[in-house]
N, C-alpha and C positions, 0 to 999 in steps of 0.2 A: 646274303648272297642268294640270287633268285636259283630254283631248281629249271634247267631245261633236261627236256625228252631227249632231241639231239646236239650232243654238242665234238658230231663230225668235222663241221664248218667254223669252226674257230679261229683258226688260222687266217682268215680271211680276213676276220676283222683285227686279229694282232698283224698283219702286213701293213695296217694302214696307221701303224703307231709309227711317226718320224724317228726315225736315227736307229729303229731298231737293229741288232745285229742279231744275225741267227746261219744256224749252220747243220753241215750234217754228221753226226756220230761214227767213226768207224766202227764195224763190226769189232766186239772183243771176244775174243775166245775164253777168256779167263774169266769173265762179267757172271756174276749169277745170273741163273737163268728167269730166278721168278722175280723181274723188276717194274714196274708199271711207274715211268719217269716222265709222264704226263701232267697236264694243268687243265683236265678237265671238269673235276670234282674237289671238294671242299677237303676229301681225302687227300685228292694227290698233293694239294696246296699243304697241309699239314707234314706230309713229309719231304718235298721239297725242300719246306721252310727247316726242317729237322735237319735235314743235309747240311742246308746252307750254315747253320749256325754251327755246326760241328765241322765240319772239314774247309768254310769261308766260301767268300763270295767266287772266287776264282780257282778253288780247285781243279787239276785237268784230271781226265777223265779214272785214270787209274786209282787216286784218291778216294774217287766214291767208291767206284768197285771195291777196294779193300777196305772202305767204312760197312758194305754190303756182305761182302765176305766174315769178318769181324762180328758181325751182329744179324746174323742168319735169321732172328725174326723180325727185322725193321720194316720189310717187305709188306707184312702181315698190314700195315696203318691202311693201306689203299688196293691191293693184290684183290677184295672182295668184290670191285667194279669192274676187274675183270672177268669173273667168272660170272658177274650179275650181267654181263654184256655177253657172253656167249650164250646165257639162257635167252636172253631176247631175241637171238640171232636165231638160233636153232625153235625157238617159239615164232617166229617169223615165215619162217620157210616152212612149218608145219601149218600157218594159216596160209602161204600162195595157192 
């Protein structure tokens, strides 16, 4: 799996996959708060795929939350790309 610098623009190229369906999440109140439920790292893919196998292909949305809730450190697999993304940010604006 190649490393990319930015991978903001991804979407762009998953819109041009035929029949996809996608949609938007409602706000949950109850959701933990430290979740990073993206597909842009080899991390998030490992625990997507973690999700997917323990609560199935079609879980709705409260499923996972209580998979999240339940195993308070599952988070931990990919949550590091986040804080590796806010250093780049704030290293970013300290070189403009």
């Amino acid at each position: 799996m190649p490393q990319y610098a930015d991978t903001e623009m991804y979407w762009y190229s998953v819109e041009k996959i035929p029949n996809i369906k996608t949609f938007i999440l409602k706000n949950n109140a109850s959701a933990p708060h430290k979740l990073r439920l993206t597909l842009d790292y080899q991390e998030d893919y490992w625990l997507l795929e973690s999700v997917r196998k323990i609560v199935g292909n079609y879980a709705p949305r409260g499923e996972v939350d209580k998979l999240f809730i339940n195993n308070p450190d599952l988070y931990k697999i990919n949550w590091f790309r986040n804080e590796e993304w806010k250093q780049k940010q704030l290293a970013s604006k300290i070189n403009e």
